[in-house]
C-alpha positions as CSV (number, residue, x, y, z in Angstrom):
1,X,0.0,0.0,0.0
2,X,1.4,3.1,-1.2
3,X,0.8,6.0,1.5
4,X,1.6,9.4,0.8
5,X,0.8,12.5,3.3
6,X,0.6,15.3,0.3
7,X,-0.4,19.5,0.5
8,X,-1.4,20.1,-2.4
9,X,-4.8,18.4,-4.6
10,X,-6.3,19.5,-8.1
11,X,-9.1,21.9,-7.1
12,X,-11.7,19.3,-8.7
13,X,-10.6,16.1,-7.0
14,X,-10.4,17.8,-3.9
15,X,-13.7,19.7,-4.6
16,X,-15.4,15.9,-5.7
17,X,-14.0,14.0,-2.7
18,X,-15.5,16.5,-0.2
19,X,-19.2,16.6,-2.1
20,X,-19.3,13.1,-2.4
21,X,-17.8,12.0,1.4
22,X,-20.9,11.6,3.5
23,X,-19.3,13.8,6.7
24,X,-17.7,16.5,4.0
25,X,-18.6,20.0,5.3
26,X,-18.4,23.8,4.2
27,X,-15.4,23.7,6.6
28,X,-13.6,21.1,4.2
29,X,-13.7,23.1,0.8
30,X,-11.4,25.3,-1.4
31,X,-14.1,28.1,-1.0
32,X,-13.5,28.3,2.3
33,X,-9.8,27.6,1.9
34,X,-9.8,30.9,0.0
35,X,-11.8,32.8,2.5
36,X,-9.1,32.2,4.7
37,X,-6.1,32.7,2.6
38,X,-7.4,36.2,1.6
39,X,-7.9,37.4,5.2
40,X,-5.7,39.1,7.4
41,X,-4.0,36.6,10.3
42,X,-5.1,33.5,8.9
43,X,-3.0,31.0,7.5
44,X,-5.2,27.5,5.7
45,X,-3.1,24.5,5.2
46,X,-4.5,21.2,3.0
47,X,-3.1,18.3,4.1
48,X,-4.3,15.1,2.9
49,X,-3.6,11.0,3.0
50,X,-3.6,9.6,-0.6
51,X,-3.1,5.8,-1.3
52,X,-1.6,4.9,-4.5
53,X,-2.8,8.8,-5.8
54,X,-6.4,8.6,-4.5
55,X,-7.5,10.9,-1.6
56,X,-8.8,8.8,1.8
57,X,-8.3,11.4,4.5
58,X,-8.1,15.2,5.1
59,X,-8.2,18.3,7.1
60,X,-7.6,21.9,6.6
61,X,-6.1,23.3,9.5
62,X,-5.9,27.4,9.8
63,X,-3.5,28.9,11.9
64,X,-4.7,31.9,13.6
65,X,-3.0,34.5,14.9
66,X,-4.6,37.0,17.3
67,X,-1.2,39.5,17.9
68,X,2.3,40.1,15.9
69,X,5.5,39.9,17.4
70,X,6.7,38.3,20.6
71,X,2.8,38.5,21.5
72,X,2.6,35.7,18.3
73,X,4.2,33.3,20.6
74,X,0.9,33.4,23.1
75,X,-2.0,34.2,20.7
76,X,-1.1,31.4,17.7
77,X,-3.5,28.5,17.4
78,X,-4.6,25.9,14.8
79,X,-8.1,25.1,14.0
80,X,-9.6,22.4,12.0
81,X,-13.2,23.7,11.5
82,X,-14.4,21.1,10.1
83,X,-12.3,18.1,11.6
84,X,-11.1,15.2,9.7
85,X,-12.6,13.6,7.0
86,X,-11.7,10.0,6.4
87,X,-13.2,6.5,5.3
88,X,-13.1,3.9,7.9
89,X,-11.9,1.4,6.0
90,X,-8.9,-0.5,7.7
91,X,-6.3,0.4,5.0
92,X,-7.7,4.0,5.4
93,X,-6.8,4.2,9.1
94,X,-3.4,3.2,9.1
95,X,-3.6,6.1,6.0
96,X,-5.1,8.3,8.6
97,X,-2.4,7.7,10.9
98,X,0.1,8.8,8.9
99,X,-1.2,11.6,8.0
100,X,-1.9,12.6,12.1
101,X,1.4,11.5,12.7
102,X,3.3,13.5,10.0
103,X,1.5,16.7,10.6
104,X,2.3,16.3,14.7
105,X,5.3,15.8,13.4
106,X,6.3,18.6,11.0
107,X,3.9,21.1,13.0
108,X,6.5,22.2,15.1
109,X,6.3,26.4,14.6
110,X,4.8,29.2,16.9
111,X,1.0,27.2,17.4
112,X,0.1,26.6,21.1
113,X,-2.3,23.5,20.2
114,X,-4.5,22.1,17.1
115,X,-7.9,21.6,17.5
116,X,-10.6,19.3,15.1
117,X,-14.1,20.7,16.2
118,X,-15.8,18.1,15.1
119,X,-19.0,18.3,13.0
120,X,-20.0,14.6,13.4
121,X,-20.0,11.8,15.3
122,X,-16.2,10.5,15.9
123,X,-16.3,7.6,18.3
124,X,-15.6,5.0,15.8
125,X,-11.9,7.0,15.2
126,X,-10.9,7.8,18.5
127,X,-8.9,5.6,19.6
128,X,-6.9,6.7,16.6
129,X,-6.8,10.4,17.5
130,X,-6.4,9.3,20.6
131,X,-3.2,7.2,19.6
132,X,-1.9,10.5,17.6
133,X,-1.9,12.3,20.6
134,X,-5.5,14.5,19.8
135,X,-7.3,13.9,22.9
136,X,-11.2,14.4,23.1
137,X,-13.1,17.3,25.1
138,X,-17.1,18.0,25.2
139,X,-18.3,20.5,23.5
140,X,-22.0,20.5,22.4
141,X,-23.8,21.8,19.7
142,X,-28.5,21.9,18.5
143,X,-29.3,20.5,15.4
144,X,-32.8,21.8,14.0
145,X,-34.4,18.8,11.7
146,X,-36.3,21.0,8.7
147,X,-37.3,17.9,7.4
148,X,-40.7,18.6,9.3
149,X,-43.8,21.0,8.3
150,X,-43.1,24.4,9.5
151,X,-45.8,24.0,12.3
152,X,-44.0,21.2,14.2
153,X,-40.8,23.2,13.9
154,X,-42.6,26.2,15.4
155,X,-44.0,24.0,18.1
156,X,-40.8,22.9,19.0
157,X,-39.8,26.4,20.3
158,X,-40.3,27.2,24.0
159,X,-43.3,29.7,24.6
160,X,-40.8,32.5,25.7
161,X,-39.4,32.1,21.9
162,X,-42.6,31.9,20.3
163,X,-43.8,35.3,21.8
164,X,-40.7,37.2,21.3
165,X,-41.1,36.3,17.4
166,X,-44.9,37.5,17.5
167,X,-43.4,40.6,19.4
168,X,-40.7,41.1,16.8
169,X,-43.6,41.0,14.2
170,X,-46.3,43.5,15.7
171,X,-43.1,45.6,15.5
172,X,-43.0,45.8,12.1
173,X,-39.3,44.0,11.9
174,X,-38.2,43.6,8.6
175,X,-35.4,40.8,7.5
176,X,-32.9,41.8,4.4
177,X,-30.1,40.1,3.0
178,X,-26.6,41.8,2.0
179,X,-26.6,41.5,-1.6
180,X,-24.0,44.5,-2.3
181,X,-20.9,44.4,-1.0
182,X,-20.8,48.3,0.3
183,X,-23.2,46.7,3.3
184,X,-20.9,44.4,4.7
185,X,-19.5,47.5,7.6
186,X,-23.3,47.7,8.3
187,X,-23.4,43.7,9.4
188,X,-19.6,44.1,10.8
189,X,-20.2,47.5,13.1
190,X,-22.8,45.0,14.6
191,X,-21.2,42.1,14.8
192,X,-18.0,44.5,16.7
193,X,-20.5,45.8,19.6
194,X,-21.4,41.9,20.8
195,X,-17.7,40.7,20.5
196,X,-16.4,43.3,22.6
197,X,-19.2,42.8,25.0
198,X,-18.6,39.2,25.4
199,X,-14.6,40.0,25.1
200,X,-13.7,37.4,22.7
201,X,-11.5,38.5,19.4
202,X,-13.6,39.4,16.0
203,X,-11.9,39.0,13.1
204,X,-11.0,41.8,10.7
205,X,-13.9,43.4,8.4
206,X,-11.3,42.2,5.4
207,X,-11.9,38.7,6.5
208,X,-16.0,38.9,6.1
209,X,-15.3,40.8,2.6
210,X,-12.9,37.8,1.4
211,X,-16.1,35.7,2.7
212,X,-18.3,37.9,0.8
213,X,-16.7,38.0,-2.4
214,X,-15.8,34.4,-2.2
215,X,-18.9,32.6,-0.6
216,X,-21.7,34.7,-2.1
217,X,-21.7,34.6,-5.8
218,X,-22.0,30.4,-5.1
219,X,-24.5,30.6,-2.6
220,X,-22.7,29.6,-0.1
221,X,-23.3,32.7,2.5
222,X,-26.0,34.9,3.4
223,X,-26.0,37.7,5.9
224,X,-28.9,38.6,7.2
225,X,-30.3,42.1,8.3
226,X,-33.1,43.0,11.0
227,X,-34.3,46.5,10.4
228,X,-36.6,48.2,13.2
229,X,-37.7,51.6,11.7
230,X,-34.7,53.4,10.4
231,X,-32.3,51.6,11.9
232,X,-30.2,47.9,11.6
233,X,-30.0,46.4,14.9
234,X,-28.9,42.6,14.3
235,X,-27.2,40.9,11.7
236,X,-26.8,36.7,11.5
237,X,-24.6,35.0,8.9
238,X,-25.1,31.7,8.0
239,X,-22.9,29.1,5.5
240,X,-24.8,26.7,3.3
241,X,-23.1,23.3,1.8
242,X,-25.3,20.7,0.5
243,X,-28.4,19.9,2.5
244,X,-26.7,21.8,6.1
245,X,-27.4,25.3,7.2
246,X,-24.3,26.3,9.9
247,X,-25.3,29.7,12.0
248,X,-21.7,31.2,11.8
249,X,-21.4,34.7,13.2
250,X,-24.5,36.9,15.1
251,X,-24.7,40.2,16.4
252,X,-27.1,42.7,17.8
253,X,-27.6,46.1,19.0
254,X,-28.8,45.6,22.5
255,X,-30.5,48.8,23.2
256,X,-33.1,47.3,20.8
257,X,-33.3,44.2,22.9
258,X,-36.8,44.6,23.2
259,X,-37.7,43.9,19.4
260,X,-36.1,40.4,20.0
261,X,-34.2,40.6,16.4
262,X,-32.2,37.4,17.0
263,X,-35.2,35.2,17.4
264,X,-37.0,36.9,14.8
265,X,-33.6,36.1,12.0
266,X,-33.4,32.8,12.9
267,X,-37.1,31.8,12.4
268,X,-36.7,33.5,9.5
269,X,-34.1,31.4,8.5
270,X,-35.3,28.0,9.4
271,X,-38.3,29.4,7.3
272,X,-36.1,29.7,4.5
273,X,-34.0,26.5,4.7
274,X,-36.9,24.4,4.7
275,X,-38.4,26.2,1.8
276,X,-35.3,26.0,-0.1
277,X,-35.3,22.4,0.5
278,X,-32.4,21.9,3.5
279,X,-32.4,19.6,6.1
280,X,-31.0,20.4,9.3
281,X,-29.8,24.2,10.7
282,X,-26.9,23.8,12.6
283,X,-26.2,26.1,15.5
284,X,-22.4,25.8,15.1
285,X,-22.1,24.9,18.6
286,X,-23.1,25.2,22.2
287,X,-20.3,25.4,24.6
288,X,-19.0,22.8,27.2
289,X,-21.6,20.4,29.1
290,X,-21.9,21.8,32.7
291,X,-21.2,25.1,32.1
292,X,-23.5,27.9,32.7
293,X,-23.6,29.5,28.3
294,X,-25.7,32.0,27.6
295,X,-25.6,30.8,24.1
296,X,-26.4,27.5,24.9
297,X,-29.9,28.3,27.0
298,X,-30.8,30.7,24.0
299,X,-30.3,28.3,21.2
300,X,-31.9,25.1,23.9
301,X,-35.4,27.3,23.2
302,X,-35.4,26.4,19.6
303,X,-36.3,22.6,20.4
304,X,-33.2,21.4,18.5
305,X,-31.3,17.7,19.0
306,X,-28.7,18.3,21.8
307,X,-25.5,16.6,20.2
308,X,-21.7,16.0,21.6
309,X,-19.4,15.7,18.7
310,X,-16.9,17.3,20.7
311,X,-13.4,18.6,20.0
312,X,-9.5,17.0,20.0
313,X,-7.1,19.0,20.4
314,X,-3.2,18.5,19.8
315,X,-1.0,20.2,22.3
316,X,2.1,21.6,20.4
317,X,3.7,23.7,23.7
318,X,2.0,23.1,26.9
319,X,3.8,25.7,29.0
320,X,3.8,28.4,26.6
321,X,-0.3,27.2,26.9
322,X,-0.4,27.4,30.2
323,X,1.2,31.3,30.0
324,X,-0.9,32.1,27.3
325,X,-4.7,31.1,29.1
326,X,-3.4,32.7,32.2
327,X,-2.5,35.8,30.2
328,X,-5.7,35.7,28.1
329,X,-8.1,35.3,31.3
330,X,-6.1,38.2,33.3
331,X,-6.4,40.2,29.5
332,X,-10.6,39.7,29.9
333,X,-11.1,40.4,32.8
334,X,-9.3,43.8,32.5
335,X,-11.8,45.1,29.3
């Protein structure tokens, strides 16, 4: 068996091998290889398992980098978005071993740890991650089934959500989509006032053009507007790949709190979805079991499935880690 870890694939084999692989997600393909290429402190790698020229695993890690300089040394992580996408095959394991192995391996720059968020159920391969030294944390995530009529999806919501949406409606709320580029500092100013409430790093307004430009014209993105009189005071954006809505980035002006704009776009949207023919809405994740997440309780009220794909994470440098999570808790708690 010929096994060969390669970085490079034609753009239509790699393109085909994701469309046709049962788990292959938006977070697998050159589109979104390109988004991340274009923006600013992102750096995608393809890395892929190939026996005797034909693809059996592969991931796209990004490297992120929050801060330049000796800062880089703290702030530089790896994420797999989508996670790794293999066949289970037995000759394809001991391919996806190689491939784990080799990147641990040649991975040996400024990144604190690489992490697969997983957008599936992994069980079966654990004990290979496991092996390669990615070990597995909870996380959870709500899946929204569309493949219902619209009234037992609406039934499924809590009775808080179900009157916030009527509310949003006697308001007169109106939902647009970004179509012009010139909009996209509209959805961004918004999406800068909840990430410096919650403290958490947004990226640059280049890197939601490069999505723009990129993701849009194949349908691939849409960005969502709520509009209360003469004012915008929530944006969503949400990626699309085959039959899967994933909520990606939300946020809201919350002196209009009381129109309840988040509930309203995402009824909206699972209005859409199921219109349009998808299958599930994916809330893109719901924080660690246990723990008390906003997020989670919000997006708990739309009736979705409570899943645990979880997360494995390589650790490249553990004590640089350790100084970079004490530094980055100290760093919150000071804005």
């Amino acid at each position: 068996m010929n096994v060969s870890v390669v970085h490079e694939l034609p753009v239509e084999n790699w393109a085909c091998f994701i469309l046709k692989h049962p788990h292959g997600n938006i977070f697998h393909t050159p589109e979104i290889f390109e988004v991340f290429n274009l923006a600013k402190g992102y750096k995608p790698e393809l890395w892929a398992a190939t026996i005797n020229g034909q693809v059996v695993s592969l991931f796209t890690p990004v490297q992120i980098s929050l801060m330049n300089g000796l800062f880089q040394l703290f702030t530089t992580r790896t994420v797999s978005f989508g996670s790794i996408l293999f066949y289970p095959e037995v000759d394809n394991q001991e391919a996806l071993e190689k491939l784990l192995h080799t990147y641990a391996r040649k991975t040996t720059g400024i990144t604190l740890f690489t992490e697969l968020r997983n957008q599936n159920d992994t069980r079966k391969v654990q004990p290979i991650l496991q092996e390669c030294g990615f070990n597995f944390q909870d996380h959870l995530n709500y899946l929204i089934n569309l493949d219902r009529t619209e009234d037992e999806i609406w039934k499924g919501f809590s009775k808080s959500i179900r009157k916030h949406i009527h509310t949003a409606q006697k308001k007169n709320l109106i939902i647009h989509e970004i179509t012009d580029r010139l909009q996209i500092p509209i959805a961004y100013n918004l999406l800068k006032r909840a990430y410096h409430r919650i403290k958490i790093p947004l990226p640059t307004l280049n890197f939601f053009e490069a999505a723009f430009d990129v993701l849009v014209p194949k349908k691939m993105l849409k960005i969502f507007l709520a509009q209360a009189d003469d004012s915008y005071i929530s944006t969503r954006m949400v990626l699309i790949y085959k039959d899967r809505i994933t909520d990606w980035y939300t946020g809201s002006d919350r002196s209009f709190a009381q129109y309840f704009p988040e509930e309203f776009i995402i009824w909206h949207i699972l209005q859409w979805g199921k219109l349009h023919g998808y299958h599930l809405f994916d809330f893109g994740g719901a924080g660690l079991p246990g723990e008390q997440y906003g997020p989670r309780i919000f997006k708990e009220k739309f009736g979705g499935d409570l899943v645990n794909f979880g997360r494995s994470t390589y650790i490249h440098h553990p004590v640089l880690l350790t100084i970079s999570r004490i530094g980055y808790a100290i760093l919150r708690r000071l804005l």
